[in-house]
N, C-alpha and C positions, 0 to 999 in steps of 0.2 A: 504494500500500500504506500503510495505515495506522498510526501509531508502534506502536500495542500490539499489530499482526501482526508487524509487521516485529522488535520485543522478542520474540514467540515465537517464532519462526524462528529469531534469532540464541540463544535457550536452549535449542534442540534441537538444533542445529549442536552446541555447546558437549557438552550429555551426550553428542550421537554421537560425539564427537571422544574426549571421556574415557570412552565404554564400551570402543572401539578402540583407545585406547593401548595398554594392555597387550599388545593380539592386533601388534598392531604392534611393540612392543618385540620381543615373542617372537619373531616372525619375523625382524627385524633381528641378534637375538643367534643365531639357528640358522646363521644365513649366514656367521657370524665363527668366527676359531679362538679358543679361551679362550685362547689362553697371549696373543692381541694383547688379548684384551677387559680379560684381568684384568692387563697395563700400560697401557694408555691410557682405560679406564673403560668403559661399557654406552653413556653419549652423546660418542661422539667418531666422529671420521672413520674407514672402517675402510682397510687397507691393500689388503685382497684380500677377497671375496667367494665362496666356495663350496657345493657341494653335499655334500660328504664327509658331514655328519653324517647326512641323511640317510642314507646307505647306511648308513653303520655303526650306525645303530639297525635299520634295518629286518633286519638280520644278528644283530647283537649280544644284541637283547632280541626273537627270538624270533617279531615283531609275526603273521606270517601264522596261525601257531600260535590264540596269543592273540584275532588277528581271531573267527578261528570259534569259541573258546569263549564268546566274547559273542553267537554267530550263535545258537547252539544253545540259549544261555538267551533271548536277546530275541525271538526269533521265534517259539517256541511261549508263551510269559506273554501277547506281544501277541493273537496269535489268541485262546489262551484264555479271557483277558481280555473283549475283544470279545465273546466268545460267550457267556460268563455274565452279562455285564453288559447285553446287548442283551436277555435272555432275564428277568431280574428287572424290567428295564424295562419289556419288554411288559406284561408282569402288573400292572403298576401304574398305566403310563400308559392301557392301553388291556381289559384284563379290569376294573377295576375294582373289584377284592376291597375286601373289609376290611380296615383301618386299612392302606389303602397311603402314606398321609403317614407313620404309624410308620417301615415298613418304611425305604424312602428317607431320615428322620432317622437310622435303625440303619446304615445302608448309607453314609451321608456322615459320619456323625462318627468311621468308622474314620481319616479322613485328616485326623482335628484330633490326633491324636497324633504327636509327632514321631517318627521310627525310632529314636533316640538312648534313648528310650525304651527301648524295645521289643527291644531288643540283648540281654539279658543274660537275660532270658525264652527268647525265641527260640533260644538257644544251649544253653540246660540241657532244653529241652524236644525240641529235635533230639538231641541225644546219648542221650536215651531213647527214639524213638519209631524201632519196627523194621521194617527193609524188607530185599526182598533181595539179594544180594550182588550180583547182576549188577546192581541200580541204585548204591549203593556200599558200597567196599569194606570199607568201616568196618562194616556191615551196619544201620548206623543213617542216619537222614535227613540227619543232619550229613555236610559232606565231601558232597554230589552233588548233579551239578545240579537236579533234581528238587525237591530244599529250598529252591535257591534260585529255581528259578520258580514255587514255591508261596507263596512271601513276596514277590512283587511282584506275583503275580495281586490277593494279598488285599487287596495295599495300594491297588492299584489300582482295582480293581473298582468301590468306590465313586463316586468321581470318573465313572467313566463311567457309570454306574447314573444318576449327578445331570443329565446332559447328556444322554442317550439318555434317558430319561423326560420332561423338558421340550421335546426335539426332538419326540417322537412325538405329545405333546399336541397338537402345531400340526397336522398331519395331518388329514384332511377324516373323522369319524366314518361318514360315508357309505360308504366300502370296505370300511371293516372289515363293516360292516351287511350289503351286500351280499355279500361274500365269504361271509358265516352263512347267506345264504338261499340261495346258491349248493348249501351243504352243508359249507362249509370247516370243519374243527377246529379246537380249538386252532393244533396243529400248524402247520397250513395258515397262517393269518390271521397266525400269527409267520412262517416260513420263507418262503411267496409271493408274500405281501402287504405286511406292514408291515415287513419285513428291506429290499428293496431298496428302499424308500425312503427308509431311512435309511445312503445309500450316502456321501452329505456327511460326514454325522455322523461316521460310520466311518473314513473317509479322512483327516478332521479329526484323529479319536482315536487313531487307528495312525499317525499321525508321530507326536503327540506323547507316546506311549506308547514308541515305537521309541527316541527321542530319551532320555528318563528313564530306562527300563532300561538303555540301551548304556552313559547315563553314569554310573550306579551305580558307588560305589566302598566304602562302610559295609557292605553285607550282605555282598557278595563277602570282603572282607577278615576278616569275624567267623565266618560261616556254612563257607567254603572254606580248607579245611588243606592240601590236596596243589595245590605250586606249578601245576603243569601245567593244571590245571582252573581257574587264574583265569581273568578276563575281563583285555580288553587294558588297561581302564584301571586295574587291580590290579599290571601288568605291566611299569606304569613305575618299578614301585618298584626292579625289577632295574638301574635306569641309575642307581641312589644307590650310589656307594661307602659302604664302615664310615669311612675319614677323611677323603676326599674329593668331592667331588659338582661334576662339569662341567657348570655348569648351562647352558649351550649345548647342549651333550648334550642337557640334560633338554628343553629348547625345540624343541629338532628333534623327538625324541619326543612329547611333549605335540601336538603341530602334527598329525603323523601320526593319532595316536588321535582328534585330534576331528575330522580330515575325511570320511569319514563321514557324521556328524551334520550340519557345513557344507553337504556336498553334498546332502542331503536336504532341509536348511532353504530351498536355493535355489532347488533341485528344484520343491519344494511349499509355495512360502511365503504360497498362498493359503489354502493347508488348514492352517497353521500360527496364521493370523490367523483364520482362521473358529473354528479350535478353541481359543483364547484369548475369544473373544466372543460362542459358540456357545450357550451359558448360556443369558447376559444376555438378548440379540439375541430369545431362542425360547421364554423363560419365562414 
């Protein structure tokens, strides 16, 4: 091995080590009782080693509850998502309309805005915009899921429109051609032709779609008034005392809310890598 390999190796050891500390720390301080951590400090020996906090979060803040209102918004935004943004893509990558570079510039530069942004709009514009009661109670789009999986479709949609239109590019023109002389439709040439083969793509895009909504913590927080219909990561704010905060506690919790997302990442972490450089890779 060569010195300027072997120099690389030893600086990606290094960031992996410092991306993992923390996740490390965190798990270290879940397993202790505060009252030993905060006398002998966060890097000392521990006395005794437990599970307690786990359970007492998984009790205390609610988490099963919580799980599924994060199920109910990230599971329909994803599909949704998906399916408009597969659907814009076709039209562009492969009907070939007018000014489909516009379109796609229109469609990507929603996600050069930051949400930070976009907060204090979105909040005066739901308090006005009426629905009804059985979506919520408020009778406005604020306060229901509904709100909040219409602001992470929009945000999202882009980003997939930019990667599903460059994937479909790569595509052998010749199917689509055929499937027209067959007699296919529109319809058709989206739905039974060019959809399953962008099953990569999709599987790519749905973790990492699944992964961003679950971890959403700004919409939920601005958009969602009634405790009960947060998401679970809105949900740890219930483990912060008014003058105290166990922040062991908080580690057991935090740990909990992002497995999940861990287990998915390891789950599919080809389709996590293909969808980080699905772009690039097919543009």
């Amino acid at each position: 091995m060569r010195p300027a390999r072997l120099a690389l190796n030893a600086f990606l050891v290094l960031v992996s080590l410092g991306w993992l500390a923390p996740l490390a720390l965190a798990v270290y301080a879940s397993l202790r009782p505060y009252a030993e951590t905060s006398r002998k400090g966060y890097f000392s020996w521990p006395d005794r080693l437990t599970l307690h906090y786990y359970a007492q979060v998984w009790d205390s803040a609610e988490l099963p509850k919580y799980f599924t209102n994060s199920l109910i918004v990230a599971v329909p935004a994803v599909l949704l998502t998906l399916f408009l943004a597969s659907f814009v893509a076709f039209c562009i990558a492969r009907l070939r309309i007018r000014w489909s570079l516009g379109l796609l510039v229109v469609f990507t530069a929603g996600n050069l805005l930051p949400p930070q942004v976009l907060v204090t709009p979105l909040y005066e514009m739901y308090k006005k915009i009426p629905v009804p009661q059985f979506v919520s109670e408020s009778g406005t789009l604020y306060d229901s899921y509904l709100g909040l999986i219409a602001i992470h479709v929009a945000f999202q949609v882009g980003f997939c429109v930019f990667v599903l239109s460059n994937f479909m590019r790569t595509l052998p023109t010749e199917i689509t051609e055929a499937a027209v002389v067959d007699g296919a439709g529109v319809w058709l040439q989206y739905w039974k032709v060019t959809l399953p083969l962008c099953r990569p793509a999709l599987a790519a895009l749905a973790t990492l779609l699944f992964t961003w909504i679950y971890n959403d913590f700004l919409y939920a927080l601005v958009l969602i008034s009634t405790g009960d219909k947060l998401p679970v990561t809105s949900a740890l704010n219930n483990l912060r005392g008014q003058f105290f905060t166990d922040y062991n506690l908080l580690a057991a919790g935090s740990l909990l809310v992002a497995l999940p997302t861990l287990i998915v990442f390891f789950a599919l972490q080809r389709q996590f890598v293909a969808g980080l450089t699905l772009g690039a890779a097919k543009g």
